[in-house]
N, C-alpha and C positions, 0 to 999 in steps of 0.2 A: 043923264042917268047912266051909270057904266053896268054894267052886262059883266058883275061876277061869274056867272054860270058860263057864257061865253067862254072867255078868260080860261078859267079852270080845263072843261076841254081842249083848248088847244093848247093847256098845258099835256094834259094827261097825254093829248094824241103826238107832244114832241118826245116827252118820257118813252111812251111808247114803240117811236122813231130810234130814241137812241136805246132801246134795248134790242130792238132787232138789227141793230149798223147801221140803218136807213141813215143818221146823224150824224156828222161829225162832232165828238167832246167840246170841244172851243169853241162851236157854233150853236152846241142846246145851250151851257153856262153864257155864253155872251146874251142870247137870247132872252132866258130865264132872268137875269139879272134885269131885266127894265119891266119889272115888273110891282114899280112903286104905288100905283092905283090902286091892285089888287090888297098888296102887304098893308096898307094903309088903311083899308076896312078891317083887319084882323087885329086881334090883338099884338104888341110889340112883339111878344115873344116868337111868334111866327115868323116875323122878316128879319129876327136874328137867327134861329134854326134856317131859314129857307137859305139863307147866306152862308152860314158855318158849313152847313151842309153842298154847297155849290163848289166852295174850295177846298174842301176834303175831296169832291171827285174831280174835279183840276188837277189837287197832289197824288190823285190813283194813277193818273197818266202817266207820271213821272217816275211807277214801279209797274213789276210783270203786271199783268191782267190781272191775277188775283194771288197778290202777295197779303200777306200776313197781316198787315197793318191795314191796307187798304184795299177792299174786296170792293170791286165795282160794282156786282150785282149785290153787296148788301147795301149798298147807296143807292142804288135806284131801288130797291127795297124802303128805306126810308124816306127817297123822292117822294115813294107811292102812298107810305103814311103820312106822309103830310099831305099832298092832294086831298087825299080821303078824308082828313080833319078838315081842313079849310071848308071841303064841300059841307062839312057837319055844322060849321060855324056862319058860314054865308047865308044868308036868305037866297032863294028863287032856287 
């Protein structure tokens, strides 16, 4: 039996991590990404958003901190609403 609610915390507490610097970028997305278990109880469309969304803040690294196209706290902004759905959608 896998431990969605687990899971989900130690998502939210790496989000967490990389919004105060605790993280480095390459190291939450490499991380985040092996997260096929989880994405596999949710609907498809979640592990297409959780994905689209991992390399859009990949290509925020690539501009200032918070250029026009790619604001990094509104990505972990939308990390945060998907967390917060997933928790909506998962049992426990």
């Amino acid at each position: 039996m896998t431990d969605h609610p687990a899971t989900l915390r130690e998502m939210q507490a790496r989000l967490d991590a990389l919004r105060q610097g605790q993280c480095a970028l390459t190291d939450y997305t490499r991380g985040e990404r092996q997260r096929d278990t989880l994405l596999a109880a949710l609907p498809p469309a979640f592990g297409e958003v959780w994905h689209n969304l991992l390399d859009r803040l990949e290509s925020s690294a690539l501009f200032a901190e918070e250029s026009c196209s790619f604001s990094q706290t509104d990505l972990h902004d939308s990390l945060q609403l998907w967390l917060d759905k997933a928790r909506q959608r998962l049992p426990g």
